[in-house]
PDB file of N, CA, C, O and CB in Angstrom:
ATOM      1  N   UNK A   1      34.612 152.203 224.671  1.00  0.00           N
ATOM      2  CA  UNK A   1      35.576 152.805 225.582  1.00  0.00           C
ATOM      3  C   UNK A   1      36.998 152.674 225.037  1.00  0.00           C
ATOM      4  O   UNK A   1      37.845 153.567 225.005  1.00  0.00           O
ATOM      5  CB  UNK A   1      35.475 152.156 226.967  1.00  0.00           C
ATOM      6  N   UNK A   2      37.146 151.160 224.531  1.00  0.00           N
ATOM      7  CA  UNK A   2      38.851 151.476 224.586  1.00  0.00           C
ATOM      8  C   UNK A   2      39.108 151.756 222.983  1.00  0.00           C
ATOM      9  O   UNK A   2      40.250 152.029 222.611  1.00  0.00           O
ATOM     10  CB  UNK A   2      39.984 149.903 225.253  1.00  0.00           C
ATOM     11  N   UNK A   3      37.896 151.675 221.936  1.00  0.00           N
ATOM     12  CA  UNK A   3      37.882 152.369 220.735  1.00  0.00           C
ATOM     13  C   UNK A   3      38.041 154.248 220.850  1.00  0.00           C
ATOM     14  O   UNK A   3      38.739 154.957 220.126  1.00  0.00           O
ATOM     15  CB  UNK A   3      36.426 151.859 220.072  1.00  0.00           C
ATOM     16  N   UNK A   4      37.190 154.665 221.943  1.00  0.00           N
ATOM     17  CA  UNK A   4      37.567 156.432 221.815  1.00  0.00           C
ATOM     18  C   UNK A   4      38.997 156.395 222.391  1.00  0.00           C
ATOM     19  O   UNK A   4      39.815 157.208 221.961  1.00  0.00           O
ATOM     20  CB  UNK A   4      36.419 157.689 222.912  1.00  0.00           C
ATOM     21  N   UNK A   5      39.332 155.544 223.293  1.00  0.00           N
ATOM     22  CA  UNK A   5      40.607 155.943 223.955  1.00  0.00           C
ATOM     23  C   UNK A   5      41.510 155.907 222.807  1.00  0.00           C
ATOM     24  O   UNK A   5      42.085 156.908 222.379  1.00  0.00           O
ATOM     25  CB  UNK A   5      41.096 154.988 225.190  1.00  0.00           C
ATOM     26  N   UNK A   6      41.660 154.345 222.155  1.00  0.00           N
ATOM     27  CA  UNK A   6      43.127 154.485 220.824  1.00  0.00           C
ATOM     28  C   UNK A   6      42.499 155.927 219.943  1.00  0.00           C
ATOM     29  O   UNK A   6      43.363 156.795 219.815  1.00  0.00           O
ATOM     30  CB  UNK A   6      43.252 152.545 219.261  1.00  0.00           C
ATOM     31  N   UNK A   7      41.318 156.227 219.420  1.00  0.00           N
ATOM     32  CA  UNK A   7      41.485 156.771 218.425  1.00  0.00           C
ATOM     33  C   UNK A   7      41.734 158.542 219.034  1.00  0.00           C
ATOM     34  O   UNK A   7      42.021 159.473 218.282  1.00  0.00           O
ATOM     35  CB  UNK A   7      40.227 156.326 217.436  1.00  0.00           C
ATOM     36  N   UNK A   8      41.524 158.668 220.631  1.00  0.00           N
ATOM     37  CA  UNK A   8      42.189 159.963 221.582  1.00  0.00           C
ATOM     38  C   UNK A   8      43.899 159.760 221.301  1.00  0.00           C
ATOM     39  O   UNK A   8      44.709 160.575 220.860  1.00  0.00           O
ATOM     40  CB  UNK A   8      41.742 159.752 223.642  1.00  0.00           C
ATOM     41  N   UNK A   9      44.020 158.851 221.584  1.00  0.00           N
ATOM     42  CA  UNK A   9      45.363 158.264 221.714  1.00  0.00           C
ATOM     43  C   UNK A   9      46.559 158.665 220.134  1.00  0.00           C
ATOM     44  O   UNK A   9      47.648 159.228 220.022  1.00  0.00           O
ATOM     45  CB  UNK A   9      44.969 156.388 221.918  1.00  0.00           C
ATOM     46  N   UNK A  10      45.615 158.022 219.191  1.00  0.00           N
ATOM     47  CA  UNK A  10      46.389 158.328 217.601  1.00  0.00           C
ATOM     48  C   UNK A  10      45.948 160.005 217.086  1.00  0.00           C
ATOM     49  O   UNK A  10      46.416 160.488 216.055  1.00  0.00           O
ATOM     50  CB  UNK A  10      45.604 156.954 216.142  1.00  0.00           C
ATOM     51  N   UNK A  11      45.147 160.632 217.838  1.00  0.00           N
ATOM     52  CA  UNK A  11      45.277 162.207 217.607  1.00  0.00           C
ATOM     53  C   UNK A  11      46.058 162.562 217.772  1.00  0.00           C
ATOM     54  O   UNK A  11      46.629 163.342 217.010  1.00  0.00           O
ATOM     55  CB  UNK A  11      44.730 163.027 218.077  1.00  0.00           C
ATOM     56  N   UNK A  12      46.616 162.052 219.183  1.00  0.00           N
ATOM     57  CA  UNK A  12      47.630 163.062 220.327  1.00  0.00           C
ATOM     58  C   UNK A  12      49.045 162.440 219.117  1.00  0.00           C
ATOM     59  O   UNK A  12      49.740 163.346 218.658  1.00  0.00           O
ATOM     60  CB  UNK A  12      47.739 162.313 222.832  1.00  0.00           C
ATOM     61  N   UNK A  13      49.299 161.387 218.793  1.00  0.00           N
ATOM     62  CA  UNK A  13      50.680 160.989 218.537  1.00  0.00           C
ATOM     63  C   UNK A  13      50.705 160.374 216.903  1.00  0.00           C
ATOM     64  O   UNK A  13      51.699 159.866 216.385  1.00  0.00           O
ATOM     65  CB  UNK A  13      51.165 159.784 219.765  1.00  0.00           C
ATOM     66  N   UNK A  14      49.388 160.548 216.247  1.00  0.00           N
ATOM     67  CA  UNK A  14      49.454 160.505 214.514  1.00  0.00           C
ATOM     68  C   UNK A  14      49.813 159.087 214.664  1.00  0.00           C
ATOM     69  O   UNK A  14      49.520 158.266 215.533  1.00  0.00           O
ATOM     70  CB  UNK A  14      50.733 161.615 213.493  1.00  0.00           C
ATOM     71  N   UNK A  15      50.569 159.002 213.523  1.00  0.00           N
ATOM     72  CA  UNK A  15      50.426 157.107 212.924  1.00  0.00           C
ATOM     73  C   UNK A  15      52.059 156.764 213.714  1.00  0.00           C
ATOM     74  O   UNK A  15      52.246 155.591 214.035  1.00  0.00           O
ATOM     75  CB  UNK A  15      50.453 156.720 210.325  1.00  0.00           C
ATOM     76  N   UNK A  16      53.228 157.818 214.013  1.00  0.00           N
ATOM     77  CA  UNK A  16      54.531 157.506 214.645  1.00  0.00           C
ATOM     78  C   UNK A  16      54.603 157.722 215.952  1.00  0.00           C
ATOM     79  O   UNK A  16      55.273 158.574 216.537  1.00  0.00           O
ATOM     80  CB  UNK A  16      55.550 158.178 214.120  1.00  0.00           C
ATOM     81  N   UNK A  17      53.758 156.771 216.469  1.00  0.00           N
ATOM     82  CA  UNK A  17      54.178 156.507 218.311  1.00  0.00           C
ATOM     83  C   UNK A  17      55.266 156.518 218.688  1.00  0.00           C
ATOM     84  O   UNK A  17      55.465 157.154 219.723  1.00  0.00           O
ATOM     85  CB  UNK A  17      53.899 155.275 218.983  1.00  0.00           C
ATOM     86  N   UNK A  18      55.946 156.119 218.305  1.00  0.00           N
ATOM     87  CA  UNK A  18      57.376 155.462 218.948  1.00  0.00           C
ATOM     88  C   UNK A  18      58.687 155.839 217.772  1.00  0.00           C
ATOM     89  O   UNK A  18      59.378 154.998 217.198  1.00  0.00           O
ATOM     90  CB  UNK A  18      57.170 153.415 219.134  1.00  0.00           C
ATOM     91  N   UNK A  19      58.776 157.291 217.629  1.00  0.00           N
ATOM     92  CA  UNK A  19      59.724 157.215 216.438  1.00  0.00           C
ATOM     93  C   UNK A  19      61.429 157.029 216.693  1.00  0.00           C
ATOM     94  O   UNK A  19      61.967 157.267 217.774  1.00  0.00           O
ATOM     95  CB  UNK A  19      59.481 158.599 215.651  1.00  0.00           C
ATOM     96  N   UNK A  20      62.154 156.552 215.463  1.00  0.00           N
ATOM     97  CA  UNK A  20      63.164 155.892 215.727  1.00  0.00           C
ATOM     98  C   UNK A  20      64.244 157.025 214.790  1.00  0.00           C
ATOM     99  O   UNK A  20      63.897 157.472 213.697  1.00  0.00           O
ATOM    100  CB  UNK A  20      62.968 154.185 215.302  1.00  0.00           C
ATOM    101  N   UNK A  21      65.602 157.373 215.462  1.00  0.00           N
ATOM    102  CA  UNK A  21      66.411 157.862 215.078  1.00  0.00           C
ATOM    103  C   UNK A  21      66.507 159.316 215.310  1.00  0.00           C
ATOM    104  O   UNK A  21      65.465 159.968 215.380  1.00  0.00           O
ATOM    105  CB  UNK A  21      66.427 157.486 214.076  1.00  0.00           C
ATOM    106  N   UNK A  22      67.663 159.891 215.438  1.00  0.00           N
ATOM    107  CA  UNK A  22      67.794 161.132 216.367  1.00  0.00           C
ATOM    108  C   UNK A  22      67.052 162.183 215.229  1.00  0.00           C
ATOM    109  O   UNK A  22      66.071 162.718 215.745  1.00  0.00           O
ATOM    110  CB  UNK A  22      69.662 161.583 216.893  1.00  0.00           C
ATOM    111  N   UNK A  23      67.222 162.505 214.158  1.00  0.00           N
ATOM    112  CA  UNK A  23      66.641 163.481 213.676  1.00  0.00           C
ATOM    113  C   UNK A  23      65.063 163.539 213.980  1.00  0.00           C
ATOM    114  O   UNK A  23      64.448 164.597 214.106  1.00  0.00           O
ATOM    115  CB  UNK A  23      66.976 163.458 212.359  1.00  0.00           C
ATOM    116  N   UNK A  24      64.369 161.992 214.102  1.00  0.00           N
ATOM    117  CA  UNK A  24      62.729 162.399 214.646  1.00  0.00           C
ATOM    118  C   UNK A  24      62.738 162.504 216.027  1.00  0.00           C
ATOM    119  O   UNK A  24      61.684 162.875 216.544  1.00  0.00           O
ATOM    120  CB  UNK A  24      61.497 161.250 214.311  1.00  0.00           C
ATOM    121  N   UNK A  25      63.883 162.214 216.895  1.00  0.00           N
ATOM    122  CA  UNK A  25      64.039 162.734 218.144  1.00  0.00           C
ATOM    123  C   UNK A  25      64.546 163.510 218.484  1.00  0.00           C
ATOM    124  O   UNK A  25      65.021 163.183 219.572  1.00  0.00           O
ATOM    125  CB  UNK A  25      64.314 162.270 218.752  1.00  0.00           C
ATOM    126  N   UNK A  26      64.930 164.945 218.121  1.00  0.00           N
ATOM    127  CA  UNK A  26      65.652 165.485 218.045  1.00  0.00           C
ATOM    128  C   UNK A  26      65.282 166.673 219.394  1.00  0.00           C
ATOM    129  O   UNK A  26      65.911 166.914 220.425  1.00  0.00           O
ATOM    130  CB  UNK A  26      65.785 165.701 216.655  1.00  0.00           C
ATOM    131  N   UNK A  27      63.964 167.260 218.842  1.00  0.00           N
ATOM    132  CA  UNK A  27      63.358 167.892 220.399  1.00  0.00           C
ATOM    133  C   UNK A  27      63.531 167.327 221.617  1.00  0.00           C
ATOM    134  O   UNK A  27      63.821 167.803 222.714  1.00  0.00           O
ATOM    135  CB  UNK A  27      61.959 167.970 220.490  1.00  0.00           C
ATOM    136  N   UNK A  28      63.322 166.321 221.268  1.00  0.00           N
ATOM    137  CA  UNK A  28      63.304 165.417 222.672  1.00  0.00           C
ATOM    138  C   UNK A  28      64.587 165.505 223.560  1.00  0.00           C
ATOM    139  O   UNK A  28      64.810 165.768 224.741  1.00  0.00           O
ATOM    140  CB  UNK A  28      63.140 163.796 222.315  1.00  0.00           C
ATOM    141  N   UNK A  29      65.518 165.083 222.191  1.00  0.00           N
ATOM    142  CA  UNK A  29      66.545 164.790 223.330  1.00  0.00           C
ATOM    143  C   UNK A  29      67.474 166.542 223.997  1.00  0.00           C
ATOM    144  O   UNK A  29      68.162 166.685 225.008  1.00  0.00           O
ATOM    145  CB  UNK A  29      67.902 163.458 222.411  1.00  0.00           C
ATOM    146  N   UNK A  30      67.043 167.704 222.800  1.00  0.00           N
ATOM    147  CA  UNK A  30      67.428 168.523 222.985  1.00  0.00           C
ATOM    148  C   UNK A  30      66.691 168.860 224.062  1.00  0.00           C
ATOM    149  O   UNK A  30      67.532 169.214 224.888  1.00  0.00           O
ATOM    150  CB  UNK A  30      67.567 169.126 222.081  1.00  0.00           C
ATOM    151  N   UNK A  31      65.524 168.970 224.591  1.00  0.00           N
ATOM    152  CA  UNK A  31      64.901 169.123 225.845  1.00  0.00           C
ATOM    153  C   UNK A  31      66.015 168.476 226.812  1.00  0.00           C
ATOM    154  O   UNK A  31      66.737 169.195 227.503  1.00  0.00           O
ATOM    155  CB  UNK A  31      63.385 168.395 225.899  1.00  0.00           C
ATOM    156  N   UNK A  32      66.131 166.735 226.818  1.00  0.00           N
ATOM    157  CA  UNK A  32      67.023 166.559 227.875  1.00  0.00           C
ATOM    158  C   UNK A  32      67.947 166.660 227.821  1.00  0.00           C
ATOM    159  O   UNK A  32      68.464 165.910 228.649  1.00  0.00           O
ATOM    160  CB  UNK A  32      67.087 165.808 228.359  1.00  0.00           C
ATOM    161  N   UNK A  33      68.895 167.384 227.104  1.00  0.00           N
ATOM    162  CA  UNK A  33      70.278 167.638 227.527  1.00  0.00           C
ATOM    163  C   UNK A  33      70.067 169.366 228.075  1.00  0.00           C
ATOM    164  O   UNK A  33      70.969 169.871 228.743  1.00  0.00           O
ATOM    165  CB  UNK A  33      71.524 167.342 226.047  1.00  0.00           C
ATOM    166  N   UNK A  34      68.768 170.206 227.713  1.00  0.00           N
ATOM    167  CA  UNK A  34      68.985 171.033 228.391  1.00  0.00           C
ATOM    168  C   UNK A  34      68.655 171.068 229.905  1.00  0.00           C
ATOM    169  O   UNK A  34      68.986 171.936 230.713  1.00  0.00           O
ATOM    170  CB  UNK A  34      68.569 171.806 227.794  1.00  0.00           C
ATOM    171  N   UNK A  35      67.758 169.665 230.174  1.00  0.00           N
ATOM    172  CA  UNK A  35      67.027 169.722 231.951  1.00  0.00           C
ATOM    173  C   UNK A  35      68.567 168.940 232.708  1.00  0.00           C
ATOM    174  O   UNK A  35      68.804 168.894 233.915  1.00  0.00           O
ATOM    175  CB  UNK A  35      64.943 168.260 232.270  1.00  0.00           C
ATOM    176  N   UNK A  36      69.329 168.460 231.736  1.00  0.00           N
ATOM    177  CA  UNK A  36      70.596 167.792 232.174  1.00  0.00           C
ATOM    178  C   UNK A  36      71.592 169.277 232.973  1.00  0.00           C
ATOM    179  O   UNK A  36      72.116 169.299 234.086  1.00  0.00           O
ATOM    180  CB  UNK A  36      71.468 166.945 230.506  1.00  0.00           C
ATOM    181  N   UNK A  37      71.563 170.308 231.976  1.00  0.00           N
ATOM    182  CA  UNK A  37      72.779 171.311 232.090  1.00  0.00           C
ATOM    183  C   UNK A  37      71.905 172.035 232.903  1.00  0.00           C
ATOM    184  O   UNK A  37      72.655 172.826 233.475  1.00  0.00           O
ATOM    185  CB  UNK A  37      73.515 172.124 230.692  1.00  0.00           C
ATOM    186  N   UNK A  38      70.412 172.303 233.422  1.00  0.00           N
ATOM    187  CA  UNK A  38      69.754 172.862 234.015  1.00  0.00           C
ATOM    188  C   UNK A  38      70.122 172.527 235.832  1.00  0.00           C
ATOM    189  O   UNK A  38      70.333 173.367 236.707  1.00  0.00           O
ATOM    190  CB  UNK A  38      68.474 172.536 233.362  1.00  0.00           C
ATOM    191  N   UNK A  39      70.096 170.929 235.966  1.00  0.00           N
ATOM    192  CA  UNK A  39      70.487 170.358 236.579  1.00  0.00           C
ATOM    193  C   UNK A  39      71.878 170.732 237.070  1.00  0.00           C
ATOM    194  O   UNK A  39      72.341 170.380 238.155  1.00  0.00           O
ATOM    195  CB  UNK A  39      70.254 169.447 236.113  1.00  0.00           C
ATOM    196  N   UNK A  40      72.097 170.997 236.748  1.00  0.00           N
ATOM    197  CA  UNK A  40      74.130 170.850 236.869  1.00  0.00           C
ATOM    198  C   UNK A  40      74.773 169.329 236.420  1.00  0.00           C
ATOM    199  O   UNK A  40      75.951 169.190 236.749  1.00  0.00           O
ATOM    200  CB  UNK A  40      74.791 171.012 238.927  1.00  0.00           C
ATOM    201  N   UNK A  41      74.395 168.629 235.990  1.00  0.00           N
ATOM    202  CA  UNK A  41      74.822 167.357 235.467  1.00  0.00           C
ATOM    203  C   UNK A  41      75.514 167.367 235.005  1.00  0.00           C
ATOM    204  O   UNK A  41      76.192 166.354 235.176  1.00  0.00           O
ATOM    205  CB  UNK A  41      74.345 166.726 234.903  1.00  0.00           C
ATOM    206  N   UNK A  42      76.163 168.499 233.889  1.00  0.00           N
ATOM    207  CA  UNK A  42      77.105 168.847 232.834  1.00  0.00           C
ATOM    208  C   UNK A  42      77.459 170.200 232.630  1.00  0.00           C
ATOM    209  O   UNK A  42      76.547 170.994 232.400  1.00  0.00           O
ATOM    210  CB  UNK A  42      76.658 168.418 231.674  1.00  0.00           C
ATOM    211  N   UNK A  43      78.755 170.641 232.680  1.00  0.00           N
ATOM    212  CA  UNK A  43      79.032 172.059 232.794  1.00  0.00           C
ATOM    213  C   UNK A  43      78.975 172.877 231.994  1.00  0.00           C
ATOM    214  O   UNK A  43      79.278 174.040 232.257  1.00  0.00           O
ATOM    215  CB  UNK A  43      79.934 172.297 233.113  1.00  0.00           C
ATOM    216  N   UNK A  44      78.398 172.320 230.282  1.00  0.00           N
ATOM    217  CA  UNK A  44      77.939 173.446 230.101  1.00  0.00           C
ATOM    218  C   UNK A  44      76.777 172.794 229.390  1.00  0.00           C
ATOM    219  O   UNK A  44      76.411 171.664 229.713  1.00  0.00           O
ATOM    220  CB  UNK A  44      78.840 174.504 229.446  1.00  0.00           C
ATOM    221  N   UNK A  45      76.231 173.435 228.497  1.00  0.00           N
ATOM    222  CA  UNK A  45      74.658 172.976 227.507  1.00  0.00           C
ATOM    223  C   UNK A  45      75.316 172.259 226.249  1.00  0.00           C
ATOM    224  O   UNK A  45      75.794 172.653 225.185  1.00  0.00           O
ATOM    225  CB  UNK A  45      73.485 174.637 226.791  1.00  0.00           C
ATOM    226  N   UNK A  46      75.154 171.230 226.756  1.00  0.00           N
ATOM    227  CA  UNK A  46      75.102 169.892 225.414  1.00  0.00           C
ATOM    228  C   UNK A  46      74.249 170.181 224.265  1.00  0.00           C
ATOM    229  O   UNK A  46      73.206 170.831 224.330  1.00  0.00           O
ATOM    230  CB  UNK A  46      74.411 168.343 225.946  1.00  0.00           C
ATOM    231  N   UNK A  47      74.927 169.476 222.825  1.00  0.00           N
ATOM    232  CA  UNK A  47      73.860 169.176 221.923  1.00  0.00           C
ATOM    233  C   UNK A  47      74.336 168.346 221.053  1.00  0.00           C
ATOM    234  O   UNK A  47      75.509 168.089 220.782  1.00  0.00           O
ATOM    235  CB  UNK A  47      73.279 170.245 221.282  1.00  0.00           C
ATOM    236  N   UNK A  48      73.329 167.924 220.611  1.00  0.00           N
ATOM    237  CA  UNK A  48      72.794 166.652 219.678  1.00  0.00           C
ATOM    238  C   UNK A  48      74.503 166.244 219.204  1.00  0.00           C
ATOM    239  O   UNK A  48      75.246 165.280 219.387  1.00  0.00           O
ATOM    240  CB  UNK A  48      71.436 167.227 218.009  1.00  0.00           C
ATOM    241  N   UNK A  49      74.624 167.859 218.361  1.00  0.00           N
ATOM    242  CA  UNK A  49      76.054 167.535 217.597  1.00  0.00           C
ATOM    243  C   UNK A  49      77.466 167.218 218.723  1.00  0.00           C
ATOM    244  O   UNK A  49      78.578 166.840 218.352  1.00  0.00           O
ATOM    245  CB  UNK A  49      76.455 169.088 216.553  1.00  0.00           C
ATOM    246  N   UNK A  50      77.087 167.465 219.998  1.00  0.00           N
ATOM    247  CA  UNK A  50      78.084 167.288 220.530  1.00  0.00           C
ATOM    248  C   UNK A  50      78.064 165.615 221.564  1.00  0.00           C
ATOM    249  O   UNK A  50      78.880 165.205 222.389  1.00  0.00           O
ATOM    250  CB  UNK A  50      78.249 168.699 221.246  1.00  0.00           C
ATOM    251  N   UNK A  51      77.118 165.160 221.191  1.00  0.00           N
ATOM    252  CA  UNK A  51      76.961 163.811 221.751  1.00  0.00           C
ATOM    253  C   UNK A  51      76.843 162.488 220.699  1.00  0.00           C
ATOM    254  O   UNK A  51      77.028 161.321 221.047  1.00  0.00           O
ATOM    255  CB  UNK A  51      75.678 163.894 222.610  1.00  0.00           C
ATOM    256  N   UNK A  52      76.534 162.885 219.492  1.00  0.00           N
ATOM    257  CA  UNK A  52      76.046 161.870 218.436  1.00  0.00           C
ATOM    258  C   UNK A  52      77.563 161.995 217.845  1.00  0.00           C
ATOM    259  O   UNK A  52      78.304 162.812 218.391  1.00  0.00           O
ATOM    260  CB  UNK A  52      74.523 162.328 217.293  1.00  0.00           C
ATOM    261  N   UNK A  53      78.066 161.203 216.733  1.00  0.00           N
ATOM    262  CA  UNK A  53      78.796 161.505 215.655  1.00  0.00           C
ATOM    263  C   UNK A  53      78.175 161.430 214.417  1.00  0.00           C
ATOM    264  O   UNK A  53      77.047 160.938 214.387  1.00  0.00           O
ATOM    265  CB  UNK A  53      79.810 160.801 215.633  1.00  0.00           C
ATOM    266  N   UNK A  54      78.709 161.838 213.345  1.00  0.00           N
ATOM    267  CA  UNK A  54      78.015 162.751 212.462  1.00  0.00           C
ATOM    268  C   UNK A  54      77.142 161.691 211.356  1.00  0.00           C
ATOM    269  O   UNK A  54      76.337 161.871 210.442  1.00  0.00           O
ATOM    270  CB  UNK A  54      79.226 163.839 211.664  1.00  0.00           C
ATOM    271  N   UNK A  55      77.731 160.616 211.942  1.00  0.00           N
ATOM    272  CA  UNK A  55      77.125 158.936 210.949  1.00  0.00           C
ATOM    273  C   UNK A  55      75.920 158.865 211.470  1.00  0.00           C
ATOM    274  O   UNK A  55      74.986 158.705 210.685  1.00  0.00           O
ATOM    275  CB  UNK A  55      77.985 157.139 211.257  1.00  0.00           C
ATOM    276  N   UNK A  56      75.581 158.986 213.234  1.00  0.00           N
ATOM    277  CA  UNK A  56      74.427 158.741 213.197  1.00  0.00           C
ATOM    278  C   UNK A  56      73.567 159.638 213.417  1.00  0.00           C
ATOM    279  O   UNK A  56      72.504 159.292 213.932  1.00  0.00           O
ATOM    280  CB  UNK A  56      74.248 157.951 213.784  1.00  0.00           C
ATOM    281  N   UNK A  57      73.772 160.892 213.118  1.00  0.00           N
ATOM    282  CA  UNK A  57      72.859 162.064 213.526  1.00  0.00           C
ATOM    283  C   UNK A  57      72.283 162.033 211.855  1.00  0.00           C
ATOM    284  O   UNK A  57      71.198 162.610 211.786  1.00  0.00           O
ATOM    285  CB  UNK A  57      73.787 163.773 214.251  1.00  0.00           C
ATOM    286  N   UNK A  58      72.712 161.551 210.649  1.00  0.00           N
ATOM    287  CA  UNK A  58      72.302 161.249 209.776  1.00  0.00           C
ATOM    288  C   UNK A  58      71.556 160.407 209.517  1.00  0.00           C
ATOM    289  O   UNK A  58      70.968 160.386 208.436  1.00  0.00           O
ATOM    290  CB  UNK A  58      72.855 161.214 209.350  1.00  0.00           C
ATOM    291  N   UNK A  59      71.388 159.469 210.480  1.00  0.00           N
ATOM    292  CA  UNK A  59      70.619 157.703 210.080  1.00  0.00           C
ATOM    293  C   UNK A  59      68.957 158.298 210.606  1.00  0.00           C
ATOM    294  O   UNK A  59      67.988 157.541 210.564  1.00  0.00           O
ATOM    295  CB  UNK A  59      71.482 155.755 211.546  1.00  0.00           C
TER     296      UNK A  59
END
């Protein structure tokens, strides 16, 4: 049971579960800054380049 589940589990998400740094998060966070401006949270549609500075949108 909990052998089919991890190896269901490492299909869905490959060997980087948990990836680190905005370029492998990059969908992600572009999704939430658009459910942000969708929201009205922010007046207009954010992005990556306009929230990161340019040191760490590189790292």
């Amino acid at each position: 049971m909990v052998s089919t589940l991890f190896d269901e589990t490492r299909r869905l998400f490959a060997d980087d579960w948990w990836p680190y740094g905005i370029a492998a998060n990059h969908k992600s966070i572009d999704a939430f800054l658009r459910y942000h401006f969708e929201q009205g949270l922010s007046k207009r549609r954010l992005t990556c380049e306009d929230i990161f500075v340019p040191e760490l949108r590189e790292a």
